[in-house]
Short mmCIF file of the C-alpha atoms (twelve columns), coordinates in Angstrom:
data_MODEL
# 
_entry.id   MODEL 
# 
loop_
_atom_site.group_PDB 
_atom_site.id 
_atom_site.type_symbol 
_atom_site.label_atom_id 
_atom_site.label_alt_id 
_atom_site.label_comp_id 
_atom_site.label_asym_id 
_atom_site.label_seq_id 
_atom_site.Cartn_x 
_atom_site.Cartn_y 
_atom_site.Cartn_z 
_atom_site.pdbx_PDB_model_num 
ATOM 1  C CA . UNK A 1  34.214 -59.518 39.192 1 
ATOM 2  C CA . UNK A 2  33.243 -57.923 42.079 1 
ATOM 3  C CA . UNK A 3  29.824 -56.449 42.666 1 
ATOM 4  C CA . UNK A 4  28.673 -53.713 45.049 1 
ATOM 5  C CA . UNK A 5  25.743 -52.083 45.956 1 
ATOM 6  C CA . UNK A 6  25.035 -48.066 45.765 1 
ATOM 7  C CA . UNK A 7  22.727 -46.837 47.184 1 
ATOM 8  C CA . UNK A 8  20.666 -43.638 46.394 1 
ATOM 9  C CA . UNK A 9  20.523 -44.322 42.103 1 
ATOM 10 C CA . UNK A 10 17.289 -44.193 40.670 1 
ATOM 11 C CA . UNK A 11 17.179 -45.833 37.063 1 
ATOM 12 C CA . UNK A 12 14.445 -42.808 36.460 1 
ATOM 13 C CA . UNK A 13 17.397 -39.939 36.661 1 
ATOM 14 C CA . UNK A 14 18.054 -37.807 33.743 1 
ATOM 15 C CA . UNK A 15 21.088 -36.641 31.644 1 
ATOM 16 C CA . UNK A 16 22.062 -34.236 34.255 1 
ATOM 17 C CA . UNK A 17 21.559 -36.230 37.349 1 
ATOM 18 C CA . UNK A 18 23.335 -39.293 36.297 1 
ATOM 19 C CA . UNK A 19 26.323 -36.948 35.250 1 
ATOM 20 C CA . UNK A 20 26.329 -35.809 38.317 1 
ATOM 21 C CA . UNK A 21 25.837 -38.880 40.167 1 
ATOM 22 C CA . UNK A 22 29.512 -40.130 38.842 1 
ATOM 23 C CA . UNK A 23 31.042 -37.069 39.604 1 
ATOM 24 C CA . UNK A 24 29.831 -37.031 43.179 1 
ATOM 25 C CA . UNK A 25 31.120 -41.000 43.498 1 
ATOM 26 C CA . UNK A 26 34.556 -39.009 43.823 1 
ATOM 27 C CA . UNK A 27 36.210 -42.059 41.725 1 
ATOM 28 C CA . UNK A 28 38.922 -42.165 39.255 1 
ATOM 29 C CA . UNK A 29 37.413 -44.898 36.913 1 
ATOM 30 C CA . UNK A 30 39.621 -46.839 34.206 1 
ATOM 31 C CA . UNK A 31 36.462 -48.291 32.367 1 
ATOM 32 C CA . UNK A 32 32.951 -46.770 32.460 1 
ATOM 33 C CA . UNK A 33 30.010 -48.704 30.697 1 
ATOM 34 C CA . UNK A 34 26.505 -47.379 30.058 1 
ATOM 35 C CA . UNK A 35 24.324 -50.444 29.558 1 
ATOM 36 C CA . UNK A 36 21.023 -49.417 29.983 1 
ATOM 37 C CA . UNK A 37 18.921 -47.509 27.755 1 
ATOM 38 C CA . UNK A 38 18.060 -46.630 23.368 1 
ATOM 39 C CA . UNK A 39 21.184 -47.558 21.982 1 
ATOM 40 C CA . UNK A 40 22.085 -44.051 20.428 1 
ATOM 41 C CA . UNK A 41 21.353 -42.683 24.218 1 
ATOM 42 C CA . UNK A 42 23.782 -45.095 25.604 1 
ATOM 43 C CA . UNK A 43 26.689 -44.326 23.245 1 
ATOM 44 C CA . UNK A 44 26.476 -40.598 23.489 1 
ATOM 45 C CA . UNK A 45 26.011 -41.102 27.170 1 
ATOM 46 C CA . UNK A 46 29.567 -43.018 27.361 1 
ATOM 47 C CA . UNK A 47 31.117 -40.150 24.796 1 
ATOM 48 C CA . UNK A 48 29.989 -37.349 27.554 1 
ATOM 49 C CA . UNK A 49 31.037 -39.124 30.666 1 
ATOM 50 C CA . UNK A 50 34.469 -40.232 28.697 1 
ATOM 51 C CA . UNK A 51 34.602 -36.573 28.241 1 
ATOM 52 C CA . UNK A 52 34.094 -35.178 31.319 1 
ATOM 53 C CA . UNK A 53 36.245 -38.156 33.459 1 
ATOM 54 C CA . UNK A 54 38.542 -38.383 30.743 1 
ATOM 55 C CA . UNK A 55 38.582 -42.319 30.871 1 
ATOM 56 C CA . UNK A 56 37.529 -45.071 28.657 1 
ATOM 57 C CA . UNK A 57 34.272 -44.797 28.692 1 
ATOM 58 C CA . UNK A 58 31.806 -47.482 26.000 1 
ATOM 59 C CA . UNK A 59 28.352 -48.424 25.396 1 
ATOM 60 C CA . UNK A 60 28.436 -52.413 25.123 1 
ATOM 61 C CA . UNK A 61 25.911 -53.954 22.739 1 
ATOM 62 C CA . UNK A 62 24.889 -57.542 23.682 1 
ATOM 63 C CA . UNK A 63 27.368 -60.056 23.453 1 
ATOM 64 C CA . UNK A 64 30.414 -57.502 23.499 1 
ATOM 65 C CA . UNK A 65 32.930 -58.511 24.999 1 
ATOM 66 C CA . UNK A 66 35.357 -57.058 26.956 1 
ATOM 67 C CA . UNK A 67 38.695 -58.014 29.303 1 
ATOM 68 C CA . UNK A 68 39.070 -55.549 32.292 1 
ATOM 69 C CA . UNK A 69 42.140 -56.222 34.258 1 
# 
């Protein structure tokens, strides 16, 4: 796995900021993960941003696991 920084996120953005955040990465993402956050937030998170990018788009709980290849 390969990490990389970004700079510019702030883990105190809200709904609308962090939606537009992705979009402004100019990406086409395979697999998006929201990991951070009330469960329930999380999942409806991934559903909007799976939505909107039309990718596969989850809310891991721990110990999910997942290939990505």
């Amino acid at each position: 796995m390969e990490n990389k920084t970004i700079e510019g996120f702030s883990g105190h953005s809200d709904r609308r900021q962090l939606i537009a955040f992705v979009r402004d990465m100019n990406q086409q993402f395979r697999n998006v993960f929201t990991m951070h956050g009330e469960p329930g937030k999380c999942e409806n998170m991934a559903k909007t941003l799976g939505y909107i990018f039309k990718t596969e788009a989850r809310a891991p709980m721990n110990l999910d696991g997942f290939r990505i290849a």
